[in-house]
C-alpha positions as CSV (number, residue, x, y, z in Angstrom):
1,X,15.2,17.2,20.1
2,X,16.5,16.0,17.1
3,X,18.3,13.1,16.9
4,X,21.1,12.8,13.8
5,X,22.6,10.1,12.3
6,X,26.4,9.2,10.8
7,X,27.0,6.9,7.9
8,X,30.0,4.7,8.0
9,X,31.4,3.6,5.2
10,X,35.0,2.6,5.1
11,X,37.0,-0.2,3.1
12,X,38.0,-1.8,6.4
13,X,34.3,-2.4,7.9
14,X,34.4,-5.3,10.1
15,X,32.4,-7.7,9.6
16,X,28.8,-8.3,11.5
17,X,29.3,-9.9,15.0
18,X,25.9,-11.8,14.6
19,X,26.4,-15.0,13.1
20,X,22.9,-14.4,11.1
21,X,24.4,-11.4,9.1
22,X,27.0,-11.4,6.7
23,X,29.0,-8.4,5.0
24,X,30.0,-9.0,1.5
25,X,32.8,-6.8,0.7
26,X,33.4,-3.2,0.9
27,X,30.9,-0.6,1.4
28,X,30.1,1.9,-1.7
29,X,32.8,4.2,-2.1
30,X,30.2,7.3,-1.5
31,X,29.4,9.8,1.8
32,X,26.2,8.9,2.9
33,X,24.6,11.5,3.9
34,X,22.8,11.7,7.6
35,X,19.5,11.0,8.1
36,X,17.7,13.0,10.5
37,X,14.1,13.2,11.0
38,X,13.7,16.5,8.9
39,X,15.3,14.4,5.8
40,X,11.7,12.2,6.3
41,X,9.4,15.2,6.4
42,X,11.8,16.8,3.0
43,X,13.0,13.3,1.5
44,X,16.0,14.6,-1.3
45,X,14.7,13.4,-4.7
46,X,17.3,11.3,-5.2
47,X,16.2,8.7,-2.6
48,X,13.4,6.6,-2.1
49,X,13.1,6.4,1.7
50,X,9.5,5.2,2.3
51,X,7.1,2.3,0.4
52,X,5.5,5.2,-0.8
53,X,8.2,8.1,-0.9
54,X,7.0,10.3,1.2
55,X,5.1,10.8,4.3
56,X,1.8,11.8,2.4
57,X,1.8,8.3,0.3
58,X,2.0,10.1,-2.9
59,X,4.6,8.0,-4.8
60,X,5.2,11.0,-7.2
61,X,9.1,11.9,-7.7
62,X,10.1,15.0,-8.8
63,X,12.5,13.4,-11.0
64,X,11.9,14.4,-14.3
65,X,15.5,13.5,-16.2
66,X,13.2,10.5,-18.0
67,X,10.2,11.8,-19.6
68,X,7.6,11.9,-22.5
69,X,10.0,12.5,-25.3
70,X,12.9,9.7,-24.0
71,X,11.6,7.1,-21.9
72,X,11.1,4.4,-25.1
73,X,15.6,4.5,-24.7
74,X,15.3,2.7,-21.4
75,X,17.6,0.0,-21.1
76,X,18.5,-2.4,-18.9
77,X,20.8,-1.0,-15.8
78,X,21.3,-4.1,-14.0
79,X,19.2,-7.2,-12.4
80,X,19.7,-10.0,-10.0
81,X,17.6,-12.8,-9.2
82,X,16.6,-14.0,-5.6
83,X,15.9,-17.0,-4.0
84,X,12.0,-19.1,-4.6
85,X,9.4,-17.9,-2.9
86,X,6.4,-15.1,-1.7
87,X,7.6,-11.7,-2.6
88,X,5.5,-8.7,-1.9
89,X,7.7,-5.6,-0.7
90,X,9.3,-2.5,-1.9
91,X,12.4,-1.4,-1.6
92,X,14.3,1.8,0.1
93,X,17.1,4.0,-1.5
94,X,18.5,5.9,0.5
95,X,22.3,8.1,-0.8
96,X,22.5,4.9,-3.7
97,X,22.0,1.7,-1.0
98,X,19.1,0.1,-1.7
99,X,17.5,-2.0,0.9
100,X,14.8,-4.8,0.5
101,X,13.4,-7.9,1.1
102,X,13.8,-11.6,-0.3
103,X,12.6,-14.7,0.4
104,X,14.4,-16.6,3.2
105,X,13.3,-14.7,6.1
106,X,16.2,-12.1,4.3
107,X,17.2,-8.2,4.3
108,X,19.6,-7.2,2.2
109,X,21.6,-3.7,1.5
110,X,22.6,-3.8,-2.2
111,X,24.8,-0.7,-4.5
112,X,21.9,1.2,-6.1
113,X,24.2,1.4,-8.9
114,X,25.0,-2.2,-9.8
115,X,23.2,-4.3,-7.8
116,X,26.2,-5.9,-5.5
117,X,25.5,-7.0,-2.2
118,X,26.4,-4.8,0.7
119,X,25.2,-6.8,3.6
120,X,22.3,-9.8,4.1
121,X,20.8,-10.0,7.0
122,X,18.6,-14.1,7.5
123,X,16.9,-14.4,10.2
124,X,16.6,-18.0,11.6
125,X,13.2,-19.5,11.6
126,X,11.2,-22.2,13.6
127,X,10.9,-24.5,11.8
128,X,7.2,-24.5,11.7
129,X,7.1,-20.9,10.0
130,X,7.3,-20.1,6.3
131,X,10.1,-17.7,5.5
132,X,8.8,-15.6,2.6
133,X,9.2,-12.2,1.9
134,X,5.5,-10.9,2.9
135,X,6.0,-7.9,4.7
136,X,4.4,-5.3,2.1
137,X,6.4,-2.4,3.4
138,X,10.0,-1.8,5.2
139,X,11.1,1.6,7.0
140,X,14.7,3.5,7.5
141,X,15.2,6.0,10.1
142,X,18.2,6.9,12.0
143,X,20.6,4.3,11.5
144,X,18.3,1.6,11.4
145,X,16.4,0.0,8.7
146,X,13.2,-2.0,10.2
147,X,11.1,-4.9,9.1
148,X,8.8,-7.4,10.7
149,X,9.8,-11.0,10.4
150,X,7.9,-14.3,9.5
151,X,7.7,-15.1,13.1
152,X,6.1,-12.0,14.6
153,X,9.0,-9.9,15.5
154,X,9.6,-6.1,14.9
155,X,13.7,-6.0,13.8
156,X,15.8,-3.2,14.0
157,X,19.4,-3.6,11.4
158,X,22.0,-1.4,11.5
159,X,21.4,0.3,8.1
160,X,25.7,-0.2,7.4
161,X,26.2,-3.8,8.6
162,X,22.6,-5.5,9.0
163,X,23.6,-6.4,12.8
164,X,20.4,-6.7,14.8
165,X,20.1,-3.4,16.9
166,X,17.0,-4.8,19.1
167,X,13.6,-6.9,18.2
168,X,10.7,-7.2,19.8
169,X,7.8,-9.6,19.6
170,X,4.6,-8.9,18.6
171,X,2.1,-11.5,19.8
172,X,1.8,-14.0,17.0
173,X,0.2,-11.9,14.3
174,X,2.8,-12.3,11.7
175,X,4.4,-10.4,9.2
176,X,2.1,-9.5,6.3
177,X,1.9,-5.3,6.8
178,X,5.5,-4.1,7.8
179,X,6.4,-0.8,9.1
180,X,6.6,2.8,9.3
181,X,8.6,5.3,11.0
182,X,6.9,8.6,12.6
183,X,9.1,10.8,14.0
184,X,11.1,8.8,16.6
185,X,8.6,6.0,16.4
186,X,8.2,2.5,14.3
187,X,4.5,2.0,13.7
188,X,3.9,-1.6,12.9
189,X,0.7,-3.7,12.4
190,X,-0.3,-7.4,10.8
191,X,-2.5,-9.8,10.3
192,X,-4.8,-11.2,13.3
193,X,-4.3,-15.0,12.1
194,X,-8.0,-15.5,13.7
195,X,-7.1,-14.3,17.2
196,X,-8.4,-11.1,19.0
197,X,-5.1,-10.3,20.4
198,X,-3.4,-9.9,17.3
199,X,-5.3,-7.2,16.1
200,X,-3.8,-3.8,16.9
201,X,-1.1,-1.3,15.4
202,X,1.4,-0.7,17.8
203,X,4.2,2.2,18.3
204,X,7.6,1.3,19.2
205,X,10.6,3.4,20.1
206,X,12.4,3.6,17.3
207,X,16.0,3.6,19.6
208,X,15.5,1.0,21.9
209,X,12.5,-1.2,20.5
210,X,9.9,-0.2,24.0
211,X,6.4,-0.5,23.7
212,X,5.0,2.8,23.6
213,X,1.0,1.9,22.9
214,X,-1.1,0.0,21.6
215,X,-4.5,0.0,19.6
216,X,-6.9,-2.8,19.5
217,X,-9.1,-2.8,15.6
218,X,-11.3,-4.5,16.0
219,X,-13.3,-2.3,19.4
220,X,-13.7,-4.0,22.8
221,X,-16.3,-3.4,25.3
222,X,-16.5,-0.2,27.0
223,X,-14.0,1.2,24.3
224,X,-14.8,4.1,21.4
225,X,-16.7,1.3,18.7
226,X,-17.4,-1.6,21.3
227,X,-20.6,-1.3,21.1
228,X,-21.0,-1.7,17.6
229,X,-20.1,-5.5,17.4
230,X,-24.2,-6.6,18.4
231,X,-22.6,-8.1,22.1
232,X,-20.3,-10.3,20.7
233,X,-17.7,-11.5,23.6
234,X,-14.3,-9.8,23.1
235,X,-12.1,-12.7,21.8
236,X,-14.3,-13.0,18.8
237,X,-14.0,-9.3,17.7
238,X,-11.2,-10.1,14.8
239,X,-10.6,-7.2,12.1
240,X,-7.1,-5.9,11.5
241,X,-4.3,-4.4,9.0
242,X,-2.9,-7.0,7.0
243,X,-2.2,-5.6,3.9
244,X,0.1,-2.3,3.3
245,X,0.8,0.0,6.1
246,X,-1.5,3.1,7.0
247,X,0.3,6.7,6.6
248,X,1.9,9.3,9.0
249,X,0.8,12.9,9.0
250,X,3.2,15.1,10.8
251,X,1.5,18.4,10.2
252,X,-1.3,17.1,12.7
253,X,0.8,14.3,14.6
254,X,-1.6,11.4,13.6
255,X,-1.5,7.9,12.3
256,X,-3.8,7.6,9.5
257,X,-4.3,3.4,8.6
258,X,-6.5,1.3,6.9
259,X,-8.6,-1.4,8.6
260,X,-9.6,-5.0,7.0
261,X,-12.7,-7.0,7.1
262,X,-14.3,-8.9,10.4
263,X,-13.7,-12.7,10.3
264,X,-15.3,-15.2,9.8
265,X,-16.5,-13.5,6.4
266,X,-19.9,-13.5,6.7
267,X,-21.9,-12.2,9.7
268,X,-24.3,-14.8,9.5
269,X,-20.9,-16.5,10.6
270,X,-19.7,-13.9,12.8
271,X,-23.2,-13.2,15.2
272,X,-25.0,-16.6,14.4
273,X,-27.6,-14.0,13.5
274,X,-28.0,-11.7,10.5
275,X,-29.5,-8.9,11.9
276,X,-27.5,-8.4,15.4
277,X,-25.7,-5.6,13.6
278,X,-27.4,-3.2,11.4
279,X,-26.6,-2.6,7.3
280,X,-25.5,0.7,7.7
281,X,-22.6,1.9,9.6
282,X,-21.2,1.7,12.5
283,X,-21.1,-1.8,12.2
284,X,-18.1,-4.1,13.6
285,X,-15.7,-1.3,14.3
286,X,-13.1,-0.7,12.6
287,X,-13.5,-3.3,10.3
288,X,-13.3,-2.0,6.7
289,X,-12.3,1.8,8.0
290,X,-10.0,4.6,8.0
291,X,-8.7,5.4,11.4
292,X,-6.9,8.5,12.8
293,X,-4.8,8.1,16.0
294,X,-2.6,10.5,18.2
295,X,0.8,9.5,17.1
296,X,1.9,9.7,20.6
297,X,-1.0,8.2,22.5
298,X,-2.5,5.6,20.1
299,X,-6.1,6.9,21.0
300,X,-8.3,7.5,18.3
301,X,-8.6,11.0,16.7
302,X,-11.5,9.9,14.1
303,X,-13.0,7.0,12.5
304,X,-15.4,6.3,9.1
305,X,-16.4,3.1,8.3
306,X,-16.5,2.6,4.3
307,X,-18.3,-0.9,4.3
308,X,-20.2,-1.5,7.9
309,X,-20.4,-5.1,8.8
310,X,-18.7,-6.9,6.1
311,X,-20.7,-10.0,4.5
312,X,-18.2,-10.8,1.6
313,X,-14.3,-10.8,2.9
314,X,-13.5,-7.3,1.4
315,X,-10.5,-5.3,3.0
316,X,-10.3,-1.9,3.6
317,X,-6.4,-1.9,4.5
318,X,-3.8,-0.3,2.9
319,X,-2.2,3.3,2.1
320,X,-4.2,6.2,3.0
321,X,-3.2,9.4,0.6
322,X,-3.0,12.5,1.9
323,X,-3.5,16.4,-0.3
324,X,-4.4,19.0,-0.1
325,X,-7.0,20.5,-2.8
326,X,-9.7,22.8,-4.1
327,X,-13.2,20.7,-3.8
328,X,-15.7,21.4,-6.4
329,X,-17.9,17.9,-6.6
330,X,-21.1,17.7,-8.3
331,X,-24.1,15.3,-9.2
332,X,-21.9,14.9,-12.7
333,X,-18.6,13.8,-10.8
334,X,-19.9,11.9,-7.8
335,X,-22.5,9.5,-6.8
336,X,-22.5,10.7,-3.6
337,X,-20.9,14.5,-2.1
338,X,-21.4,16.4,1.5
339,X,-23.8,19.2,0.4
340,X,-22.2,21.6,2.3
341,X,-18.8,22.0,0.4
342,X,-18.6,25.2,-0.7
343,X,-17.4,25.0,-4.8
344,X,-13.3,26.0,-4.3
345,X,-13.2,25.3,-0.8
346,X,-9.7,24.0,0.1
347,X,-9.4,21.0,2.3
348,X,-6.9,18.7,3.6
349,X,-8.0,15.6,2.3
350,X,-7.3,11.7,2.3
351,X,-8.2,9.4,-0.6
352,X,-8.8,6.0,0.0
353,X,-9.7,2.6,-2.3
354,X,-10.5,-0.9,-1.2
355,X,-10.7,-4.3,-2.2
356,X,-14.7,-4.0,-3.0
357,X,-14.3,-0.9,-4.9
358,X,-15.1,2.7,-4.4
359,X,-12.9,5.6,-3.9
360,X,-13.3,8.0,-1.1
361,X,-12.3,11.6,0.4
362,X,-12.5,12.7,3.5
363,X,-11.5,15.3,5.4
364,X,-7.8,14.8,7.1
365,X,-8.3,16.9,10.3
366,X,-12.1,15.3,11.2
367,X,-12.5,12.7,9.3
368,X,-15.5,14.3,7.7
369,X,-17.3,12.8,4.5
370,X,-16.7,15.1,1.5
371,X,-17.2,12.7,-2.1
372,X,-17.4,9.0,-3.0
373,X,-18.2,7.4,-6.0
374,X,-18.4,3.6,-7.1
375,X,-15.6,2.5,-8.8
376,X,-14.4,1.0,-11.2
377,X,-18.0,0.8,-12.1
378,X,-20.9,2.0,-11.1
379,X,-23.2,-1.7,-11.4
380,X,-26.2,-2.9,-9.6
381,X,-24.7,-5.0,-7.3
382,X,-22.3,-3.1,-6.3
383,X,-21.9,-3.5,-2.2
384,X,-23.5,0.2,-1.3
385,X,-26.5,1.4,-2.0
386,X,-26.2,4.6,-0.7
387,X,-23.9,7.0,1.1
388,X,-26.3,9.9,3.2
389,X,-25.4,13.3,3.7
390,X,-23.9,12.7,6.7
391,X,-21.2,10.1,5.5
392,X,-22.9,7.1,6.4
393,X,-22.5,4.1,4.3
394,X,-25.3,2.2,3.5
395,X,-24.6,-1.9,2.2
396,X,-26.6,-3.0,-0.9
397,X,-28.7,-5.7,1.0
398,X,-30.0,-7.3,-2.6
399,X,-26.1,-8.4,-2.7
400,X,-26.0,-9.9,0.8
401,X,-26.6,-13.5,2.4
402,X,-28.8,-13.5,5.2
403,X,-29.8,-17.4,5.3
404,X,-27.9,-20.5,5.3
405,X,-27.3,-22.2,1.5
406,X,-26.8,-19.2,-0.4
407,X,-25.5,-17.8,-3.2
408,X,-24.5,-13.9,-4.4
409,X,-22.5,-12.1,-6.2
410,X,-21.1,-8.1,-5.1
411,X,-19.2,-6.1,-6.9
412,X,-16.1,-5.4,-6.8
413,X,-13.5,-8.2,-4.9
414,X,-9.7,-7.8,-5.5
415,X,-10.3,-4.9,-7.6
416,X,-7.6,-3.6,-5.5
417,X,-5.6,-4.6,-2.8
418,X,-2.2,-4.6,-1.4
419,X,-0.9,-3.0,-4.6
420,X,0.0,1.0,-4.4
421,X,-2.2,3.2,-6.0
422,X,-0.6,7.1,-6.6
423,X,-1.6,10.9,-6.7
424,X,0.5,13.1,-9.2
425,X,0.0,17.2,-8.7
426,X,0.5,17.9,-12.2
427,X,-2.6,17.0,-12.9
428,X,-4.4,16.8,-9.4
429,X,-5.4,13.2,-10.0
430,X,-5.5,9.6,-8.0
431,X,-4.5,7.0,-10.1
432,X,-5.4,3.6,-9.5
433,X,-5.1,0.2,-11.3
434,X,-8.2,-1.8,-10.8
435,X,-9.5,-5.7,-11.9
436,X,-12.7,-6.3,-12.9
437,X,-14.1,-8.9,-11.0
438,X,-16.6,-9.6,-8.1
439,X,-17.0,-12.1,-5.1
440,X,-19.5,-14.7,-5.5
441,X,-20.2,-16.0,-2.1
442,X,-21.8,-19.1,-0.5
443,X,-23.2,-20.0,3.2
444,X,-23.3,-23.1,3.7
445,X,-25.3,-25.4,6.5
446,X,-25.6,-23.2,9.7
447,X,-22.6,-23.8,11.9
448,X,-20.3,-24.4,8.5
449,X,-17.9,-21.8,6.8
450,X,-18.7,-19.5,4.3
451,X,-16.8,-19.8,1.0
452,X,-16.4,-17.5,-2.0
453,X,-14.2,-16.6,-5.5
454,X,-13.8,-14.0,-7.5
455,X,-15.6,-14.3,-11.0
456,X,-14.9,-12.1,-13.9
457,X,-18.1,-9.6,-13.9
458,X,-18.1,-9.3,-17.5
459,X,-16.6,-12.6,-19.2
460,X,-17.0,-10.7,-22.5
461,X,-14.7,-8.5,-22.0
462,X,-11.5,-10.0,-21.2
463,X,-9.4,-7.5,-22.8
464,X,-10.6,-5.3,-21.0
465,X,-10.2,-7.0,-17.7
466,X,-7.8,-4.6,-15.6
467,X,-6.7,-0.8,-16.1
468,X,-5.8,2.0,-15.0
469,X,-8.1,4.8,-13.3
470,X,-7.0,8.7,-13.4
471,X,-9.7,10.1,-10.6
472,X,-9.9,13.6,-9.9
473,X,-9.4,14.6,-6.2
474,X,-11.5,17.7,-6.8
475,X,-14.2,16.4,-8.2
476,X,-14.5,12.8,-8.3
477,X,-15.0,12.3,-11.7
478,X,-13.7,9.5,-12.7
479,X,-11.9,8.6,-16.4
480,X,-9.9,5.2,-17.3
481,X,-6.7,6.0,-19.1
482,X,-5.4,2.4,-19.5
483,X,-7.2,-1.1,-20.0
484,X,-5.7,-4.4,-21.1
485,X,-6.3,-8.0,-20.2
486,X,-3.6,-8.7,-17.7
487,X,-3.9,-8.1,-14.1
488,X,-2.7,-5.0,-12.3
489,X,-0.9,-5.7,-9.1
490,X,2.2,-3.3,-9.5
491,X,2.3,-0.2,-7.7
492,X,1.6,2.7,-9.6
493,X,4.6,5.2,-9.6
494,X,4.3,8.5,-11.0
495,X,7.1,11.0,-11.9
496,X,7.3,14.7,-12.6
497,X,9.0,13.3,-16.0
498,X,4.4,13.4,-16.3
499,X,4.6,9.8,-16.2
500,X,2.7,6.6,-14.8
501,X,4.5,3.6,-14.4
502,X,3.4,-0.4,-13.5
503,X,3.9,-3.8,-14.1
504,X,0.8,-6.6,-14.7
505,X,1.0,-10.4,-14.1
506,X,1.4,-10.6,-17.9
507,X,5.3,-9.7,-17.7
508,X,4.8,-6.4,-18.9
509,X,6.1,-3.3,-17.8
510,X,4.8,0.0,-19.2
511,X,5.0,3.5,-18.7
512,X,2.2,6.0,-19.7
513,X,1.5,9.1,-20.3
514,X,-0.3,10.9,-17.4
515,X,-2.6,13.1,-19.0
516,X,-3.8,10.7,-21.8
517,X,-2.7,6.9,-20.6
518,X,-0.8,6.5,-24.1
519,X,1.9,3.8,-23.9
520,X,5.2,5.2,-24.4
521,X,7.3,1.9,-23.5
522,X,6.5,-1.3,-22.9
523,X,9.0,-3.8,-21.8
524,X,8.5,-7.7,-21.3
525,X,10.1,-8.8,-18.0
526,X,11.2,-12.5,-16.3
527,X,8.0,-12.9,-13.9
528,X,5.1,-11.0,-13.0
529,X,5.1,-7.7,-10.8
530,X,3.1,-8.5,-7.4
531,X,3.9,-5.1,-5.8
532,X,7.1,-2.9,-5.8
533,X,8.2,-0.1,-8.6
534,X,10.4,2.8,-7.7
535,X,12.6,5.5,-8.9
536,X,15.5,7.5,-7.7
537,X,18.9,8.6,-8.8
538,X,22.7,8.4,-8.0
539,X,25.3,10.1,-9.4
540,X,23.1,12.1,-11.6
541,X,21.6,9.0,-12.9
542,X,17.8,8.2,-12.9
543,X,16.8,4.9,-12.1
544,X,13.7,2.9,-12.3
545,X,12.9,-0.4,-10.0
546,X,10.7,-3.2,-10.3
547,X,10.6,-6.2,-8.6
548,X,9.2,-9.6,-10.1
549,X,7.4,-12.5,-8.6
550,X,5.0,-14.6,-6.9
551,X,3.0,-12.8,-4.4
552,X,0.2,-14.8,-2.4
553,X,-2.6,-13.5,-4.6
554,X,-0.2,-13.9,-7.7
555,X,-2.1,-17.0,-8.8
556,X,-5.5,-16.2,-7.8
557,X,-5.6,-13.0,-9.7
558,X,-3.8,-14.2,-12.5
559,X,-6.7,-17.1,-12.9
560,X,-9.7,-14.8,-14.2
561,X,-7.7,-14.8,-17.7
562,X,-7.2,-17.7,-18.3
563,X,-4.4,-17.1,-21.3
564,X,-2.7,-15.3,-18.6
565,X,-0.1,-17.5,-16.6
566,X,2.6,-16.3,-13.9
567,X,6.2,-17.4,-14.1
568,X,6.1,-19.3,-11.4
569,X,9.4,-18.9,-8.4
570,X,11.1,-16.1,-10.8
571,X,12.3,-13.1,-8.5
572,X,14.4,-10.5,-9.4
573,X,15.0,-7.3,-9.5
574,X,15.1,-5.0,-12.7
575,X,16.4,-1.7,-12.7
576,X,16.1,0.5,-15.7
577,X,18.1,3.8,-17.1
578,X,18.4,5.9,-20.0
579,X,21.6,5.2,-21.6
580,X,24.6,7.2,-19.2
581,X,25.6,9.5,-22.4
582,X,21.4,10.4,-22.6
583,X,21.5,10.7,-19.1
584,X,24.4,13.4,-18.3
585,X,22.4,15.8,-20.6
586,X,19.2,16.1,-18.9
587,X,19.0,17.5,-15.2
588,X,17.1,15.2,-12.6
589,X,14.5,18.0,-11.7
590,X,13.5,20.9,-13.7
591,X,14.4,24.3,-12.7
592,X,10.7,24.9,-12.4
593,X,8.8,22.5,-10.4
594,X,6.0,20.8,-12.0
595,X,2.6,22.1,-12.1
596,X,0.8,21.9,-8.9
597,X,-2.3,21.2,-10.1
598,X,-3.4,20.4,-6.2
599,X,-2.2,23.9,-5.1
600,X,-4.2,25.5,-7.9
601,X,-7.1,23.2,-7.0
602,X,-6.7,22.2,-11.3
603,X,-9.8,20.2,-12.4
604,X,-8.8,17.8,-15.4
């Protein structure tokens, strides 16, 4: 049954009876339209209603009423600055309200037309807890928007006031992944903080905040994967999602998510011997994997296991993509392909990244290997050495630390992390912004933590430190259409306008073009972008949305360029448009849809 939902807006709106929330005027004089479950599968492309836009993580709008030929007129819509501190999230549109985070332990509801605040929503803290904004990702659905707090609670706000609907602890895992709604569910997960317990993605009832399930990351004994952590007790098994949230698949009812590294960060560390696990996979499941779960149950559909028994700290969390495509890989596209893809054979398919590099596809529905190739680079240290034809992953043991007082260096670390990479169908491509550095790592006396940094892997080449990467998701092949010596951390954002947008830590703020990664604008902003970057319309108005400041890799990123310095504590929001009498004469989407390069299974 579906269940539907009414907007309220009205100049007399009471105000919020929790203390904690406060309205600030009058709603916007607009009809929101209701959001029912079908508006999630069929988003309009006016709104931005998930940290990715849609269900399949694309982050490609179809609006197209900025493009090629105008978006160098992009001015300056409106922009507010927020209060000091950590801010890592991405907004929601949703009929011209835009919800988001800020720093303070705050949600607000602002007019997606001027920026004027609807309603604020501050949670009180303890006074032992940091308020930032570190929940990578917030959800709507219903009439409810839903976040995870500071202090390990799941929230549900009425989207027209901010009152609280219902929360609902979650252990003490904290706040750093955020949410997801699938169907009439709120998937959530975090980060374990060191402790067993708090490593699981959980499913709540999106109407009254019940536990519905459970699943533990990192395996336990007698459980699928328990057996792969070499008999290591239980409460030491510690791998979970941190970083953004995983994706929902309603076509096959599943939860498709992204699993970080084991902890401590070496399994020197983590087994007190080097060999208890082996160097190929499975190896300290699901660390560093992509899971599958029933969306109902929580069980476990499928696993693979990109980097088996992690010796460097490297995270495979975040999004998960999901297409559909043609397949045609070959010994010129990818390092490493399943032999028994058939050229033009159509697959459902997710794309993954991680924070040590690489870029995989597998199949949606199994779980099946079908490419993989090193990326950004293909260089001898990289951390596999081989992937077989059975999927297996392989760790490049030259790159490894199997003793006490050591040091090595793997390639790739913070390459990519919480930062959304993008698929556009116009050209049947994953693009993906990338840093090029690597981990050196040290062990220390037996008994003593491991410690690492990331190093610049070619200091030469500074210019060149960070870029863009247009993959092909029927091939593999790999090309990169942007470099420049700032840090990516934006989210990529793609349009059917056939552009790619992101900010850097150097302030900048550029869109490209798809096909050929020219810059067409470039725009100098008040801090660096640590995540964020969206697009939608109102009133027949596109918009485009960036948030700057600080996020909690913001400074270590920013370090391997050493001419490049964030503005420190400067968040805001900037929200860009083509001037209104540009604007009125260009449709938001084109009469014909753009080219579906992933239905035709296009090859660029």
């Amino acid at each position: 049954m579906k269940r539907h939902i009414i907007y309220f807006t009205s100049a007399t709106l009471a105000l919020a009876v929790f203390l904690a929330v406060h309205v600030i005027g009058q709603q916007p004089g607009r009809n929101l339209v209701p959001l029912t479950e079908d508006n999630l599968k069929n988003p309009s492309p006016n709104d931005w209603l998930m940290y990715n836009r849609t269900y399949d993580a694309q982050r490609f709008s179809p609006l197209q009423q900025i493009n090629k030929s105008n978006v160098g007129q992009l001015k300056l819509a409106w922009s507010i600055t927020e209060g000091a501190g950590s801010q890592e999230g991405i907004p929601l549109v949703h009929d011209g309200v835009m919800y988001l985070q800020a720093p303070g332990a705050v949600l607000e509801a602002r007019d997606a037309v001027t920026g004027e605040l609807i309603w604020e929503h501050k949670r009180k803290m303890p006074d032992n807890i940091k308020p930032g904004a570190r929940a990578k990702t917030i959800s709507i659905g219903y009439d409810m928007v839903f976040w995870t707090s500071p202090d390990s609670y799941l929230e549900a706000l009425d989207a027209r006031t901010g009152e609280l609907r219902w929360e609902a602890k979650t252990e003490t895992r904290g706040a750093t992944q955020g949410t997801v709604v699938a169907g009439d569910k709120v998937i959530s997960g975090g980060a374990c903080g060191g402790k067993h317990e708090n490593c699981f993605i959980d499913a709540h009832d999106a109407k009254t905040g019940k536990l519905l399930w459970k699943f533990m990351t990192a395996a336990e004994t007698g459980q699928p994967g328990g057996d792969s952590w070499g008999g290591l007790p239980d409460d030491k098994r510690v791998a979970g999602p941190w970083g953004l949230s995983g994706t929902y698949d309603p076509t096959t009812n599943s939860i498709i998510w992204g699993i970080a590294n084991p902890t401590p960060n070496t399994r020197l560390e983590r087994h007190g011997d080097f060999n208890a696990i082996p160097t190929h996979a499975p190896a300290d499941l699901f660390s560093n994997s992509t899971v599958s779960l029933n969306a109902d149950t929580g069980k476990l559909n499928w696993y693979y296991q990109h980097l088996p028994g992690d010796d460097w700290d490297e995270d495979w969390t975040n999004d998960r993509i999901l297409i559909s495509t043609t397949l045609n890989p070959t010994p010129a596209t990818a390092k490493w392909f399943n032999r028994k893809i058939k050229a033009g054979e159509r697959r459902d398919i997710v794309l993954a990244t991680g924070e040590s590099g690489g870029v995989f596809a597998l199949d949606r529905r199994t779980g099946e290997f079908l490419w993989a190739n090193p990326w950004p680079y293909d260089v001898p240290n990289f951390f596999l050495k081989n992937v077989d034809e059975n999927g297996i992953t392989y760790l490049n043991e030259s790159a490894m630390l199997p003793r006490p007082n050591m040091t090595n260096t793997v390639c790739f670390f913070n390459t990519r992390s919480y930062w959304s990479q993008g698929y556009s169908p116009i050209t049947n491509s994953l693009y993906v912004p990338f840093v090029d550095a690597c981990n050196q790592e040290k062990t220390g006396e037996p008994g003593t933590r491991s410690n690492h940094g990331g190093v610049v892997r070619d200091p030469s080449k500074l210019d060149e430190l960070s870029g863009i990467s247009k993959i092909n998701a029927a091939t593999g092949k790999i090309d990169h259409i942007f470099k420049g010596p700032a840090p990516i951390n934006g989210a990529i954002l793609l349009t059917a306008g056939n552009l790619v947008f992101f900010g850097d830590l150097g302030q900048h703020f550029r869109a490209l073009d798809q096909e050929t990664g020219k810059v067409l604008w470039d725009q100098t902003l008040p801090g660096p972008v640590a995540n964020s970057t969206i697009t939608y319309a109102v009133n027949g108005r596109q918009y485009v949305a960036v948030y700057t400041g600080d996020g909690q890799l913001t400074a270590g990123v920013a370090a391997y360029n050493k001419q490049i310095t964030s503005t420190r504590k400067v968040n805001t929001i900037q929200v860009f448009a083509l001037p209104e009498d540009v604007a009125k004469q260009i449709p938001l989407v084109s009469a014909t849809p753009a080219s579906k390069g992933a239905a035709k299974g296009k090859a660029k």
